[in-house]
C-alpha positions as CSV (number, residue, x, y, z in Angstrom):
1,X,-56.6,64.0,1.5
2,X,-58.3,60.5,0.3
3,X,-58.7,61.3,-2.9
4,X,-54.7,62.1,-3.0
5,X,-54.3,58.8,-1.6
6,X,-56.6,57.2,-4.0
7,X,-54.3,59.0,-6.7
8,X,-51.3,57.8,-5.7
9,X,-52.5,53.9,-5.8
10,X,-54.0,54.4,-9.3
11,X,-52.1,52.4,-11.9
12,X,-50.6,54.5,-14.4
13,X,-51.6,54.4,-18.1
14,X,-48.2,55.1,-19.9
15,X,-44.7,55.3,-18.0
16,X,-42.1,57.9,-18.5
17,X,-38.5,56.3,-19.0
18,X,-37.7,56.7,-15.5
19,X,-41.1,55.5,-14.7
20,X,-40.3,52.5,-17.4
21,X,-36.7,51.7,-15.2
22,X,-38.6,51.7,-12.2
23,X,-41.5,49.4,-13.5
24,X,-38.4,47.1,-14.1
25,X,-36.7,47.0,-10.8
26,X,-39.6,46.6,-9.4
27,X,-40.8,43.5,-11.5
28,X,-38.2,42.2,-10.2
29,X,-38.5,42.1,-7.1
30,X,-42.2,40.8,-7.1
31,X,-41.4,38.4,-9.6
32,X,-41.2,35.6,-6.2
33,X,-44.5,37.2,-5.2
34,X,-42.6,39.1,-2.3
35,X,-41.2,42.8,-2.1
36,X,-38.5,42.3,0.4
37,X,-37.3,45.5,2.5
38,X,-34.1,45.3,1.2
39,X,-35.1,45.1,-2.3
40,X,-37.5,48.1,-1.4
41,X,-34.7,50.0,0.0
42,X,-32.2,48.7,-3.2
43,X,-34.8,50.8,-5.1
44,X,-34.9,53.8,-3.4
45,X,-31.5,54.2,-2.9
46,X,-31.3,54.1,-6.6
47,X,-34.0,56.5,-7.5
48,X,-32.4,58.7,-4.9
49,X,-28.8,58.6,-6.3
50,X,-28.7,57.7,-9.6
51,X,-28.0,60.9,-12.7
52,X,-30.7,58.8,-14.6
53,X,-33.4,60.0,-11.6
54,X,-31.9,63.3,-11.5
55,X,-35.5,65.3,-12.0
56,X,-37.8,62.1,-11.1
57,X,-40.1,62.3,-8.6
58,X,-39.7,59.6,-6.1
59,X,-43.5,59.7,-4.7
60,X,-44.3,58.1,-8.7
61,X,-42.9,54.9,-6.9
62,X,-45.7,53.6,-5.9
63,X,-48.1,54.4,-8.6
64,X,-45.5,52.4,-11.0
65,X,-45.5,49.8,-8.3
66,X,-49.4,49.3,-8.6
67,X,-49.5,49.5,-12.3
68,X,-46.9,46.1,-12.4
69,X,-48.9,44.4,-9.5
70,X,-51.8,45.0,-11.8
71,X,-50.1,44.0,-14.7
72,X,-49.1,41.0,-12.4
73,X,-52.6,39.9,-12.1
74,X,-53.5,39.7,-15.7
75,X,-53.3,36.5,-18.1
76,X,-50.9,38.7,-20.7
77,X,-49.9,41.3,-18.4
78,X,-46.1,40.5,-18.3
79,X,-46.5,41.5,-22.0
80,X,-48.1,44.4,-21.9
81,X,-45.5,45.5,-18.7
82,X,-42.7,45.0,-21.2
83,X,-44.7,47.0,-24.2
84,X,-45.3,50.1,-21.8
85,X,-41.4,49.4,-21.4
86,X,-40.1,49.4,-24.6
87,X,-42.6,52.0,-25.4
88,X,-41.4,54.4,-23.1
89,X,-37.5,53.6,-22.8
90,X,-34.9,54.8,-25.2
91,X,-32.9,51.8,-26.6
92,X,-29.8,53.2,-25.0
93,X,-30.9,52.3,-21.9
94,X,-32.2,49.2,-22.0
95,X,-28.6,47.9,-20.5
96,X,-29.2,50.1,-17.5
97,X,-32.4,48.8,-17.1
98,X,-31.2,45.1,-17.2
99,X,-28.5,46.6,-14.8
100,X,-30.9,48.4,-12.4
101,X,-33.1,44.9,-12.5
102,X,-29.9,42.7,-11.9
103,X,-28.8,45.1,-8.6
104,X,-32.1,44.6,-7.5
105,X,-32.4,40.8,-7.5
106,X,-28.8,40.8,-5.4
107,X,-29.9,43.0,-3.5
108,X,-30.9,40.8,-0.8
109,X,-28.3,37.7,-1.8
110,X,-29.9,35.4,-2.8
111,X,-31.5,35.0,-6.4
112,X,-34.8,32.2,-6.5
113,X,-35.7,30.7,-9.8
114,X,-38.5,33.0,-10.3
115,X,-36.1,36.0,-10.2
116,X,-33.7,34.2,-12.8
117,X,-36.4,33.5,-15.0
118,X,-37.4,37.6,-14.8
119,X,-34.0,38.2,-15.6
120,X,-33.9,35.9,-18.6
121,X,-37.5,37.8,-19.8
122,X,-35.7,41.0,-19.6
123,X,-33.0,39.9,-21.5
124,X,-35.0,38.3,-23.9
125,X,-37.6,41.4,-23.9
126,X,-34.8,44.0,-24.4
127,X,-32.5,42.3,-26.8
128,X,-29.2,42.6,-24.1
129,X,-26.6,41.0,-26.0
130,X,-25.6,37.6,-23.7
131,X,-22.1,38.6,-23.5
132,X,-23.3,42.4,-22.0
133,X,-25.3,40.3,-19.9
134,X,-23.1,38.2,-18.0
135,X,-21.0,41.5,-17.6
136,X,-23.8,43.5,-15.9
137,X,-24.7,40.4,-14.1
138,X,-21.5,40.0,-12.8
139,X,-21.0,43.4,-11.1
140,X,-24.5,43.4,-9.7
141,X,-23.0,40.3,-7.9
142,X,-19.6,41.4,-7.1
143,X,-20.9,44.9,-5.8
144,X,-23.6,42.7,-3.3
145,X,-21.3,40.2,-1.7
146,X,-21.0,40.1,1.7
147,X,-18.7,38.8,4.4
């Protein structure tokens, strides 16, 4: 049973594609240093409904989670994060990553300069056309809006 455990917080050494959208969404949402529930839950829900996650297994979560908090830690790490990424991720879906990332950081309404600046990487990282951008930005705001 430990060693299972153990297994399941090992960092992973490559990512699948749906391991690589993941490892986005989740960058994301540590990029302030703090995993909020909802953003947590934002992630899930995702996993759990989207066709892209059709045959992913949802307990990989976790180990994708530890490989970015890993990643976190080292000097270059956010480059080697977005290398695994690109490395694993078709190029047709690099705009529904930069969509699953932007759902995430509005997830919990509020967007802090750390998660902008993430945003901007990703952008930068996967080549999202500005004018795409602002599009997928602005549904991940409109569907996140509150009362």
């Amino acid at each position: 049973m430990q060693d299972q455990t153990a297994e399941k917080q090992k960092p992973l050494a490559s990512l699948s594609a749906q391991d690589a959208l993941v490892a986005v969404m989740v960058a994301v949402s540590v990029s302030d240093e703090h995993m909020r529930t909802v953003e947590l839950l934002a992630i899930s829900r995702m996993v759990d409904s989207m066709p892209v996650f059709g045959d992913y297994d949802a307990d990989r979560i976790g180990r994708v989670a530890q490989t970015v908090y890993t990643l976190f830690l080292e000097e270059e790490g956010l480059d080697a994060l977005f290398g695994l990424v690109r490395g694993a991720l078709p190029e047709r879906l690099f705009e529904t990553a930069y969509a699953l990332a932007c759902d995430v950081a509005a997830s919990d309404g509020k967007l802090g300069q750390q998660e902008l600046r993430m945003l901007e990487e990703i952008r930068f990282e996967l080549d999202i056309d500005r004018l795409h951008a602002a599009a997928i930005e602005r549904g991940a705001r409109a569907r996140h809006l509150t009362l």
